[in-house]
C-alpha positions as CSV (number, residue, x, y, z in Angstrom):
1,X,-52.6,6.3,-29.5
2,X,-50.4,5.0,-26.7
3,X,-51.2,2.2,-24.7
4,X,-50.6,2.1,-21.0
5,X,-50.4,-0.7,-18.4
6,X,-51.9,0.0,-15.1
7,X,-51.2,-1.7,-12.1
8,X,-54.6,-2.4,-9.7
9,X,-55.1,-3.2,-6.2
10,X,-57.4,-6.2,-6.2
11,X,-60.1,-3.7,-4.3
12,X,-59.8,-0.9,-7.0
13,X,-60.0,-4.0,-9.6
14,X,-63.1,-5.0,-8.0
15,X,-64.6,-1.0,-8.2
16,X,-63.4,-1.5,-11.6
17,X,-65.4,-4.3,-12.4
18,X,-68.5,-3.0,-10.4
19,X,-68.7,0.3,-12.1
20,X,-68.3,-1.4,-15.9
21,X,-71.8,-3.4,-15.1
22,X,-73.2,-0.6,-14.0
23,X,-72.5,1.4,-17.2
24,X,-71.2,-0.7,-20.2
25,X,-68.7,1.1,-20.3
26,X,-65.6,-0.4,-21.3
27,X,-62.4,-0.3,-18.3
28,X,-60.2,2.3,-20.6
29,X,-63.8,4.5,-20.9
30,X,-63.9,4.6,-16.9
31,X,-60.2,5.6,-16.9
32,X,-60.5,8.2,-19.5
33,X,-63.2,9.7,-17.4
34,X,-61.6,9.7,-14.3
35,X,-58.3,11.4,-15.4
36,X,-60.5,14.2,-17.2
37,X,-62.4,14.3,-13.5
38,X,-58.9,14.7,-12.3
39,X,-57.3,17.0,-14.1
40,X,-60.8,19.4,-13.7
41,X,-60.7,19.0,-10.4
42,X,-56.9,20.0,-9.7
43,X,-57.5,22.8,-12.2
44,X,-60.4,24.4,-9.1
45,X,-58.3,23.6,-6.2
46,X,-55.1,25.6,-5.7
47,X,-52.0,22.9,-5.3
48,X,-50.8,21.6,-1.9
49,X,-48.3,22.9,-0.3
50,X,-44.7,21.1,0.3
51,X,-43.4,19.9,3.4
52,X,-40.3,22.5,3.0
53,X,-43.3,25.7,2.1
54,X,-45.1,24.8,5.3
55,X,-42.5,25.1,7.3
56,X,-41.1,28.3,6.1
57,X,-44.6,29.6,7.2
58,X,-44.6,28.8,10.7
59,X,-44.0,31.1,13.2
60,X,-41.2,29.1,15.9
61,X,-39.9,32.3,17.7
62,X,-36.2,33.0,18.4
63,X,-34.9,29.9,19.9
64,X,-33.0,29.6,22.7
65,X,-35.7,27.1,24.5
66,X,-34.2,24.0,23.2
67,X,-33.6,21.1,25.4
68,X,-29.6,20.8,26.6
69,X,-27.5,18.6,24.5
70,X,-27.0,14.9,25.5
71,X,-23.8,16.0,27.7
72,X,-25.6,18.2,30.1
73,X,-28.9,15.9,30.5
74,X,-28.0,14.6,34.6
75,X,-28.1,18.7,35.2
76,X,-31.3,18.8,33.0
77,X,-33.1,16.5,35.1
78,X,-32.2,17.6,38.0
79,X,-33.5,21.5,37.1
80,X,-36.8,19.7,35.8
81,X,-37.6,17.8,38.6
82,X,-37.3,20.8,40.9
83,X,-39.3,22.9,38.8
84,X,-41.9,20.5,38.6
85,X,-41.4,20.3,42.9
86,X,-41.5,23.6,43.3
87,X,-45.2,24.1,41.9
């Protein structure tokens, strides 16, 4: 059997400490517990997505509606402010 150190935000510590009185239980009993209620848990909920899968999902149309580069951003303006005029 391995042992494993566990590092504990002094809240969690205190949860810790709060659940032991309430059960006897010792702290590596409570831990063994929640890591089984973990792993059950993970095993019923299908695994989240990454960053790189949601984006491959989303829909952004052809392009071509980007903002000008840097180098054309006095002209930018200057359409912006007469579309926003001409309303």
């Amino acid at each position: 059997m391995g042992m494993k150190t566990v590092r504990m935000e002094p809240e969690d510590e205190k949860v810790l400490e709060r659940i032991r009185r309430r059960t006897g239980w010792t702290a590596s009993d409570i831990l063994k517990r929640g890591l089984r209620l973990v792993d059950e848990s993970l095993a019923t909920q299908p695994p989240k997505k990454t960053a790189w899968e949601i984006y491959c999902e989303l829909d952004i149309g052809p392009g071509d509606d980007s903002i000008p580069p840097a180098s054309y951003s006095r002209e930018a303006v200057r359409r912006a402010i007469l579309r926003k005029h001409r309303k």
